[in-house]
C-alpha positions as CSV (number, residue, x, y, z in Angstrom):
1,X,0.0,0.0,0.0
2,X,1.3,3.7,-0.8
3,X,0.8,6.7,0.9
4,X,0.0,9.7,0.2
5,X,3.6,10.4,-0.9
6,X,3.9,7.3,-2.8
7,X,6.2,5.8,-0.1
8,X,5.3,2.0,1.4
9,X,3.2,2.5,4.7
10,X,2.8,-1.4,4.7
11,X,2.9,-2.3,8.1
12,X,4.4,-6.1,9.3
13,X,1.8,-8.6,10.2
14,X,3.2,-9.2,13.9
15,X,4.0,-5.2,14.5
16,X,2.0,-3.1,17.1
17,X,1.6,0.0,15.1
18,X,-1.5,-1.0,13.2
19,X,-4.2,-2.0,16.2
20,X,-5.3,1.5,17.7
21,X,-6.2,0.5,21.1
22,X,-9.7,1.6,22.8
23,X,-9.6,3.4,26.3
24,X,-5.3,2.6,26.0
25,X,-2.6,5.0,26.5
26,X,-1.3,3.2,23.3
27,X,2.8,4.9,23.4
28,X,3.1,3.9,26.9
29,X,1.2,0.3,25.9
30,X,3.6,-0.6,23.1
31,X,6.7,0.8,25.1
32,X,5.9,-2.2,27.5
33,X,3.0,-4.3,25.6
34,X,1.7,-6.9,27.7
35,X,0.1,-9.5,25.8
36,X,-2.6,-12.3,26.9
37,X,-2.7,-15.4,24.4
38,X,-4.9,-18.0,26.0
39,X,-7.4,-18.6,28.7
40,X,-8.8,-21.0,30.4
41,X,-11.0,-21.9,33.6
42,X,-9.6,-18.9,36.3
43,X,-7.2,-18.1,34.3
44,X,-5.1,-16.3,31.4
45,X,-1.9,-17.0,29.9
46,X,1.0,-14.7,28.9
47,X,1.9,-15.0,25.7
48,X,5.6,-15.9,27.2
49,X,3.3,-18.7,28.9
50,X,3.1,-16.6,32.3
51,X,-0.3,-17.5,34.0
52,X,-2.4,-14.6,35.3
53,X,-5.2,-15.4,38.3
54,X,-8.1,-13.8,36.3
55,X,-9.5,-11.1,38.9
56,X,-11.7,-9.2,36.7
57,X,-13.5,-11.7,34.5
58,X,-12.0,-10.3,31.8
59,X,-13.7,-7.2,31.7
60,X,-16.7,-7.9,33.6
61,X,-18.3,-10.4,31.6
62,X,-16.7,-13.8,31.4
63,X,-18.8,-14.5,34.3
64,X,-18.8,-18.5,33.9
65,X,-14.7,-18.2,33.5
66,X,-12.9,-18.9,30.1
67,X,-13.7,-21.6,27.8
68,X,-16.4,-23.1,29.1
69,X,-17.0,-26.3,26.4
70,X,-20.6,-26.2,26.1
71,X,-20.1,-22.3,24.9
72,X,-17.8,-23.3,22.1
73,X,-19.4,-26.1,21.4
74,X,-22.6,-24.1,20.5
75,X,-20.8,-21.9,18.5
76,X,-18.7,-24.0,16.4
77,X,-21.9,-26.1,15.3
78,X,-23.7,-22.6,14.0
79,X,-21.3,-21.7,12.3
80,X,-21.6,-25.0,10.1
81,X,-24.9,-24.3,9.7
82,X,-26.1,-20.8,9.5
83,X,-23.5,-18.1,9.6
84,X,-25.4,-15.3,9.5
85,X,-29.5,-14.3,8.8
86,X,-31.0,-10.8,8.4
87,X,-33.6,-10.3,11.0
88,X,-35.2,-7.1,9.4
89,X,-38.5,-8.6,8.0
90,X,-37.1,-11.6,8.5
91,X,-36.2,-14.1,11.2
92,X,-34.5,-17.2,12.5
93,X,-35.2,-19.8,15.5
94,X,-32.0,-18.9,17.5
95,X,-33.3,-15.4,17.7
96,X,-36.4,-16.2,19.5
97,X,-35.5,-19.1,21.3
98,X,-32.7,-16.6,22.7
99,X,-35.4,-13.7,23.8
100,X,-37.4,-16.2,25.5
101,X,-34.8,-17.8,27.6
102,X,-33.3,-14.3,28.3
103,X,-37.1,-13.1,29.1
104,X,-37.9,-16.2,31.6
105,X,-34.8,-15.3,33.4
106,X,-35.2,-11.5,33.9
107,X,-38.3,-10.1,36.4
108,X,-41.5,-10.7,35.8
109,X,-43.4,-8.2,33.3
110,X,-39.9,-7.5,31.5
111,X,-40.7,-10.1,28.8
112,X,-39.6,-8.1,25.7
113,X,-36.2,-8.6,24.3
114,X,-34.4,-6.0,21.4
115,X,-30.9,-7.5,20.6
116,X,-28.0,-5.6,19.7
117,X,-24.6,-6.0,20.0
118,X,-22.8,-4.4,23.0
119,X,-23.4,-2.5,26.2
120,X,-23.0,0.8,24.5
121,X,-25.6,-0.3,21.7
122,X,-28.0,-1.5,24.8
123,X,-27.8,2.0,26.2
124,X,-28.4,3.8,22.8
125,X,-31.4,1.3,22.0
126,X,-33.0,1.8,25.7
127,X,-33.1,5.2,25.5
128,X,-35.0,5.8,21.8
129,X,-37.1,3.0,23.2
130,X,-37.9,5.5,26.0
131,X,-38.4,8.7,23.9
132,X,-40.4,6.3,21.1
133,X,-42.8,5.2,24.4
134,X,-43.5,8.4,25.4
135,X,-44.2,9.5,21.8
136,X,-46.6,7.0,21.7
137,X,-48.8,7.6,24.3
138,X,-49.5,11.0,23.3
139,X,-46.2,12.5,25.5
140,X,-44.2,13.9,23.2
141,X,-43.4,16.5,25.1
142,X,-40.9,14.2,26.9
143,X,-38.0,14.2,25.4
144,X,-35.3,15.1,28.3
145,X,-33.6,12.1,29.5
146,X,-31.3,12.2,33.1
147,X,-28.6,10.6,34.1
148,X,-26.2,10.3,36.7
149,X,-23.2,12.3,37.5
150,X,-20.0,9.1,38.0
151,X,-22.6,6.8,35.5
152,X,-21.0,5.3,32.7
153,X,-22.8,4.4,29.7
154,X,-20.8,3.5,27.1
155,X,-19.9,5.2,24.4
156,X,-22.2,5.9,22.2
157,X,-23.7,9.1,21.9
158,X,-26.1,8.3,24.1
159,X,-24.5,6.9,26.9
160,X,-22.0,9.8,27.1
161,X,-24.0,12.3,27.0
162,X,-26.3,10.3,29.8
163,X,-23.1,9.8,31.4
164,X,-21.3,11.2,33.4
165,X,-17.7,10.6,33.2
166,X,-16.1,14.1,32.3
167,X,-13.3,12.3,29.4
168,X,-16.2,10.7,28.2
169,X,-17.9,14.0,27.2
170,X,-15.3,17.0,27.3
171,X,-14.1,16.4,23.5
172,X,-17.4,14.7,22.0
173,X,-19.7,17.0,23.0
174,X,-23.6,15.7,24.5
175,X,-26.9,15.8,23.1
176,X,-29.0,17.9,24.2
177,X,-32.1,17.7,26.4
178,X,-29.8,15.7,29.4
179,X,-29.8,16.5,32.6
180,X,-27.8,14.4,35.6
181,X,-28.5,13.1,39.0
182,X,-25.6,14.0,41.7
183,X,-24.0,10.7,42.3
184,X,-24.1,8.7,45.6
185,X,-20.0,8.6,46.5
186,X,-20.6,10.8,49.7
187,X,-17.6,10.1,52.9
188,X,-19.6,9.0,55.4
189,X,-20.3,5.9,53.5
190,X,-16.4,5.2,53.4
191,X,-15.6,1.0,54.3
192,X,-18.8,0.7,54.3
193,X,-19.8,-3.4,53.6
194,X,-22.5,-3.9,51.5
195,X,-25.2,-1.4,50.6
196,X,-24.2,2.1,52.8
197,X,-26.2,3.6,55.1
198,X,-26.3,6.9,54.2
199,X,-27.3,8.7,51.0
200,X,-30.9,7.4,50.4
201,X,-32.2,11.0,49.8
202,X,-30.2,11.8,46.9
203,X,-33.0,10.0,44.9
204,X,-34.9,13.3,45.7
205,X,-32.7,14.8,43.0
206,X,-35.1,12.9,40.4
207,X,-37.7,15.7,42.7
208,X,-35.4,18.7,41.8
209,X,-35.3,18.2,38.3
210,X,-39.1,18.4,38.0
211,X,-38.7,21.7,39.8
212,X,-36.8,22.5,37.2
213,X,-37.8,20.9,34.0
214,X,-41.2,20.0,34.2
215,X,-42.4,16.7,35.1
216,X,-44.1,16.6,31.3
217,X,-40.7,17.0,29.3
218,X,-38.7,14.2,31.1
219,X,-39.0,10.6,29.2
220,X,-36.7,8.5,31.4
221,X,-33.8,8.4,33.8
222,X,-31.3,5.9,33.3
223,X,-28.6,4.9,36.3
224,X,-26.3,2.0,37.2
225,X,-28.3,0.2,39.8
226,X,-24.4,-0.8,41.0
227,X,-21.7,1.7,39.1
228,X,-19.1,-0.3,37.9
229,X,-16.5,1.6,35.6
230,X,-16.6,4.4,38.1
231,X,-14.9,2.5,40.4
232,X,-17.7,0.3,42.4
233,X,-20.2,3.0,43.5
234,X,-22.8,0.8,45.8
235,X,-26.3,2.2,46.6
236,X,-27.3,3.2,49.2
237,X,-29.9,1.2,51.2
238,X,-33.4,2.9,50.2
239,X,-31.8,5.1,47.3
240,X,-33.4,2.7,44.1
241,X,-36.8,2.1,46.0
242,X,-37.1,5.9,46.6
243,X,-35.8,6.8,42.6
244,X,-38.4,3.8,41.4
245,X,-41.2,5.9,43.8
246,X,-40.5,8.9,42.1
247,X,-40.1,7.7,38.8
248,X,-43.5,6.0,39.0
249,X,-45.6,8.8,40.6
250,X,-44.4,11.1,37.6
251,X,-45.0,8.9,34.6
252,X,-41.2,8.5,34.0
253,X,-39.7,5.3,32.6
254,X,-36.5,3.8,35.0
255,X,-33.7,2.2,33.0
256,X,-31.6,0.0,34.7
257,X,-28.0,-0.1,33.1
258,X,-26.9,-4.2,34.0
259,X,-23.9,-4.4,31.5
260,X,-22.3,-5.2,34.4
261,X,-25.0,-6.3,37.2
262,X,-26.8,-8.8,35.0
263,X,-25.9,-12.7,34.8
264,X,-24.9,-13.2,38.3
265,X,-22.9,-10.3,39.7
266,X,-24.3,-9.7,42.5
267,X,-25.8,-13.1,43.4
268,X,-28.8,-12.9,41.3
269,X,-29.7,-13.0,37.5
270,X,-29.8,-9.1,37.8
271,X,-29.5,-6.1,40.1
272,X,-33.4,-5.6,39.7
273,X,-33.9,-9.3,41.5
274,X,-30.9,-8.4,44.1
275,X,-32.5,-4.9,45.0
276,X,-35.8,-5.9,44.6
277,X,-36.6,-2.8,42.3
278,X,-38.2,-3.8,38.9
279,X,-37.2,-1.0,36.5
280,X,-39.3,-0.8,33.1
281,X,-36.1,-1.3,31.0
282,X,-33.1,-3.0,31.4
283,X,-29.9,-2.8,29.2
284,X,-27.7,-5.8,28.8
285,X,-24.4,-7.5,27.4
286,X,-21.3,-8.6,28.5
287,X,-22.2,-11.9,30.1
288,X,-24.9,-12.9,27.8
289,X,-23.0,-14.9,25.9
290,X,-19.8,-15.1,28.5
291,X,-18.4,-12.5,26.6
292,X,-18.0,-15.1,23.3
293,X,-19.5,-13.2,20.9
294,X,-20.2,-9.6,20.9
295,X,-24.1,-9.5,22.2
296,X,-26.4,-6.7,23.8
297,X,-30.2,-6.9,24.7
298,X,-32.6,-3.9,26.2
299,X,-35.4,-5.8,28.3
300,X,-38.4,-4.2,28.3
301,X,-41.7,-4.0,30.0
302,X,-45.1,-5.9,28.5
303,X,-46.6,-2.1,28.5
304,X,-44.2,-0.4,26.5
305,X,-44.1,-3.2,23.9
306,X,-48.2,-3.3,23.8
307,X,-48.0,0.8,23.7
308,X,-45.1,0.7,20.8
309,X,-46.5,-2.8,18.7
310,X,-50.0,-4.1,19.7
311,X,-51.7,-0.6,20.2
312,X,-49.2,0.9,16.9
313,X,-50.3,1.9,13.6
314,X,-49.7,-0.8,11.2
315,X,-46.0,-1.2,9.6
316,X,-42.3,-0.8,11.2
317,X,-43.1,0.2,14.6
318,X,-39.7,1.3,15.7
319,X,-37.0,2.4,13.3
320,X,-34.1,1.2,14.9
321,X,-31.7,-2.1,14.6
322,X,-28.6,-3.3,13.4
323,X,-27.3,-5.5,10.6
324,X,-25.8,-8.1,13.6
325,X,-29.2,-8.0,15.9
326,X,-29.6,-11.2,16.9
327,X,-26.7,-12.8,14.8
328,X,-27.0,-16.5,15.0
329,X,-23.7,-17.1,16.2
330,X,-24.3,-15.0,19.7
331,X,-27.9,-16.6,19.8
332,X,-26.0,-19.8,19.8
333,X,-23.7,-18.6,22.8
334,X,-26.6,-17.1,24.8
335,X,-28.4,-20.0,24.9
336,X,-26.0,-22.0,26.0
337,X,-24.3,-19.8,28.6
338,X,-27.9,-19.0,29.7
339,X,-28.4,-22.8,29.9
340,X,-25.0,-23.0,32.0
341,X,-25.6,-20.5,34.4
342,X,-28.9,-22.7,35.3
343,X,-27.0,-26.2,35.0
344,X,-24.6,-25.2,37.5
345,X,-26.1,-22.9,39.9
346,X,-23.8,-19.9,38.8
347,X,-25.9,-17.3,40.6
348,X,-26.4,-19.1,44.0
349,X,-23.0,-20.0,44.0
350,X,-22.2,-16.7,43.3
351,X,-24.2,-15.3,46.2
352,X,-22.7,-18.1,48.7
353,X,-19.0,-16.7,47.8
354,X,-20.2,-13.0,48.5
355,X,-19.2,-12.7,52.4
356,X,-16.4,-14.4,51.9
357,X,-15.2,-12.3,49.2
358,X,-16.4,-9.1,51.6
359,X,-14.2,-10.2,54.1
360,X,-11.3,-10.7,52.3
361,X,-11.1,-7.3,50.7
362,X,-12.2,-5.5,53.5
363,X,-9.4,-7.3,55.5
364,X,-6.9,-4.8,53.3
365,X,-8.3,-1.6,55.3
366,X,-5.3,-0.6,57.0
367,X,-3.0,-1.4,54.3
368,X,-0.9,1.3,53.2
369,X,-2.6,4.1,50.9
370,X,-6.1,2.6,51.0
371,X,-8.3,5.2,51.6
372,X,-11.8,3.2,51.1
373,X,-13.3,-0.3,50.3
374,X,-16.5,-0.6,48.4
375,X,-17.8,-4.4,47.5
376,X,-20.9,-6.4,46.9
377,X,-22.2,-9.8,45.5
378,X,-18.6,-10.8,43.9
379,X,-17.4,-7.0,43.0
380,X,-15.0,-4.9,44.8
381,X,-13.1,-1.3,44.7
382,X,-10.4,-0.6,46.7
383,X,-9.8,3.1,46.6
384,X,-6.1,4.8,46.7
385,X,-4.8,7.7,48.2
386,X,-3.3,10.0,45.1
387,X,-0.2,10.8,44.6
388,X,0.3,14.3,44.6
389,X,0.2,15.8,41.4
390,X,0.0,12.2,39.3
391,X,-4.1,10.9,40.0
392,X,-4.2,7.5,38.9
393,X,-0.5,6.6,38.8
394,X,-0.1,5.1,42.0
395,X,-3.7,2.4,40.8
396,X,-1.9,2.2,37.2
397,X,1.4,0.9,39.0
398,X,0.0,-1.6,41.1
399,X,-2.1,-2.7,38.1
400,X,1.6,-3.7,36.1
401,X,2.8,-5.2,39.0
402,X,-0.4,-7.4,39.8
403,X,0.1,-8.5,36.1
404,X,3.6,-9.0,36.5
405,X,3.5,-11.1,39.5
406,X,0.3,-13.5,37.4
407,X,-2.7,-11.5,38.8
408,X,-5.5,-9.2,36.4
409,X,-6.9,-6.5,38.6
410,X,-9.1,-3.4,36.6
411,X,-7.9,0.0,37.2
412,X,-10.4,3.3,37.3
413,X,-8.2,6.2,38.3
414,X,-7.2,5.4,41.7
415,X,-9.4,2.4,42.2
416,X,-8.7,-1.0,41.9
417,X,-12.0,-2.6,40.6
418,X,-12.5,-6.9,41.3
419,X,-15.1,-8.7,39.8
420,X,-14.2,-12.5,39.2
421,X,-15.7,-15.2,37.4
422,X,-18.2,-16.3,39.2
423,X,-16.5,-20.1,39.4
424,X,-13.7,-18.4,41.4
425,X,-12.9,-20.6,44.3
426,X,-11.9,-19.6,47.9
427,X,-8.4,-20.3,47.6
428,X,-8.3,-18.3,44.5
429,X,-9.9,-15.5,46.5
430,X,-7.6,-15.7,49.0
431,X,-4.8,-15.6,46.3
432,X,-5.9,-12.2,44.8
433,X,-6.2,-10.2,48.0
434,X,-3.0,-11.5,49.6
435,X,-1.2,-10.6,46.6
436,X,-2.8,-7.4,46.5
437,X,-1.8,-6.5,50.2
438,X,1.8,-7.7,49.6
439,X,1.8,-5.4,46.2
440,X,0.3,-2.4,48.5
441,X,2.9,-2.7,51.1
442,X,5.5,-2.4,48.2
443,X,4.0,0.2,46.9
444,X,5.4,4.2,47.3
């Protein structure tokens, strides 16, 4: 290939330069590159054949650990047989064997399922599904949608401007018509175990914007029920029963983000069933298929279906999809990694591990620079103290040195972020936090 000058820009097949990596500092990545080549079970492998204790299931979403047979299996014998099928106008069995199974295992009255194919996609799709609903019932003066201040939503236009991560925004821009919820990180909640104590009132923000805005122009708010990406932001204990109150009283749709929360996390198929707080849509993805194949799904309530498709005009009821909705190779690995978190108990197990995991992380309180210790179901943050002048540098070193010594941790800033496979055993728990404590120690 020539450039622009006529000069080669062919790059090697095994150099660095070509891959632009997402959410990378890619110079400081390919000065050091750290390369995973296999995976298996609990763990990855190097690829200098260096095994690394898998804390973060991958990135939140290999929930049943790596290579789980009955996943490839599923996939490989699709592939022989249907490698692909248009779902506009048309259909295939995988597609709605999938929605059902994903429908039976979500709460009850969420029994609609739009497929997509990532978290960001989930986001983007729940939220014109929201604007759409309101249209539809004769509210189309509700087009402002809130979200929360710490919230990540992918990255989609949608979700960042929903969101509310600041280098998520500051050089895209935001739509318009947003409006965000303060988030619920306050210091009296600090070490708290579990859901905190304090905080429950900050739902009465939803209250404020109506003060503001006008009950009649606001479609839907979307929040994490847990936020993940922000560095394991728990809620406090009333908070989503008081926002669901609100919501409800005003004719507001709730969107639960579970990208992360769904498939197990916390104990339970989803946050919703954990918390006890139905929302009218949840978004979905990353262990729906055990993060095989690139998959998504928005969940959504038997009223706003009926309102958008039974009680619709006649013809395409909502324009919105993608070439890949429903592609029959992730229908394949939903089923069967829905099929697997059933055959082996994945979210009871799950929610049996969860004190054990609690204790063990909080046990590093008094280790040196922790400055707070967030967890729940099987997800932690441990929250640094900053070096002065250099936020995040002190998290980003102990994250190369926990992969250096064969252990994957997530890094947000200054927070260390856990969320293993949900197969993870106690001595593997045990593992990760003591080599955690001896990294902290050895840590300026």
């Amino acid at each position: 290939m020539l450039d622009s000058t006529g000069a080669s820009s062919a790059v090697a097949p095994n150099a660095l330069d070509a891959f632009w990596m997402p959410f990378t500092s890619n110079k400081a990545f390919k000065a050091q590159p750290r390369l995973l080549a296999r995976a298996e079970g609990m763990y990855y492998w190097t690829d200098r054949g260096e095994r690394l204790l898998d804390g973060t299931a991958g990135l939140w979403c290999v929930n049943a650990g790596h290579g789980r047979a009955e996943i490839t299996a599923a996939i490989r014998e699709q592939a022989g047989v249907m490698d692909f099928a248009p779902v506009f106008q048309l259909g295939h069995p995988l597609a709605f064997t999938a929605a059902s199974k994903l429908a039976l295992m979500f709460p009850a009255k969420l029994d609609h399922v739009f497929f997509c194919n990532s978290g960001s996609e989930a986001v983007d799709t729940a939220l014109k599904i929201a604007l759409a609903y309101q249209r539809s019932i004769g509210q189309g003066t509700r087009t402002r949608l809130i979200g929360r201040e710490r919230g990540y939503h992918g990255v989609g236009f949608g979700g960042i401007s929903v969101g509310g991560i600041v280098n998520n925004r500051r050089v895209f821009g935001s739509l318009g018509g947003v409006d965000h919820l303060r988030h619920t990180h306050i210091p009296e909640n600090a070490f708290s175990i579990g859901q905190p104590p304090h905080g429950a009132d900050l739902a009465d923000d939803l209250e404020r914007m109506l003060g503001l805005h006008g009950a009649e122009t606001i479609a839907a708010v979307i929040v994490e029920p847990l936020a993940g990406s922000t560095g394991v932001l728990v809620p406090p204990a009333g908070y989503l029963e008081r926002l669901r109150a609100i919501a409800t009283k005003h004719g507001i749709l709730l969107i639960f983000d579970e990208v992360i929360t769904a498939f197990g996390r916390l104990g339970a198929a989803t946050a919703a069933d954990y918390f006890g707080v139905t929302p009218d849509l949840i978004a979905c993805a990353k262990g729906l298929t055990n993060a095989t194949v690139p998959m998504g799904a928005v969940v959504a309530a038997e009223f706003i279906h009926r309102a958008l498709v039974e009680d619709g005009p006649a013809g395409i009821e909502l324009f919105h999809g993608y070439t890949y909705s429903a592609h029959p190779l992730a229908c394949a690995a939903a089923i069967a990694t829905l099929d697997l978190y059933v055959s082996d108990d994945l979210f009871a197990r799950a929610a049996g591990l969860a004190p054990y995991f609690a204790a063990a992380v909080h046990a590093l309180r008094d280790k040196p620079h922790v400055i707070d210790i967030r967890s729940l179901g099987l997800v932690a943050g441990i929250e640094l103290r900053p070096r002065d002048g250099a936020p995040g540098a002190r998290a980003m070193e102990l994250f190369h040195r926990a992969f250096d010594s064969g252990l994957l941790v997530r890094v947000t800033g200054d927070i260390i972020a856990l969320s293993p496979p949900l197969i993870a055993s106690e001595e593997q728990i045990d593992e990760m936090f003591s080599r955690i404590g001896g990294l902290l120690d050895a840590l300026d």
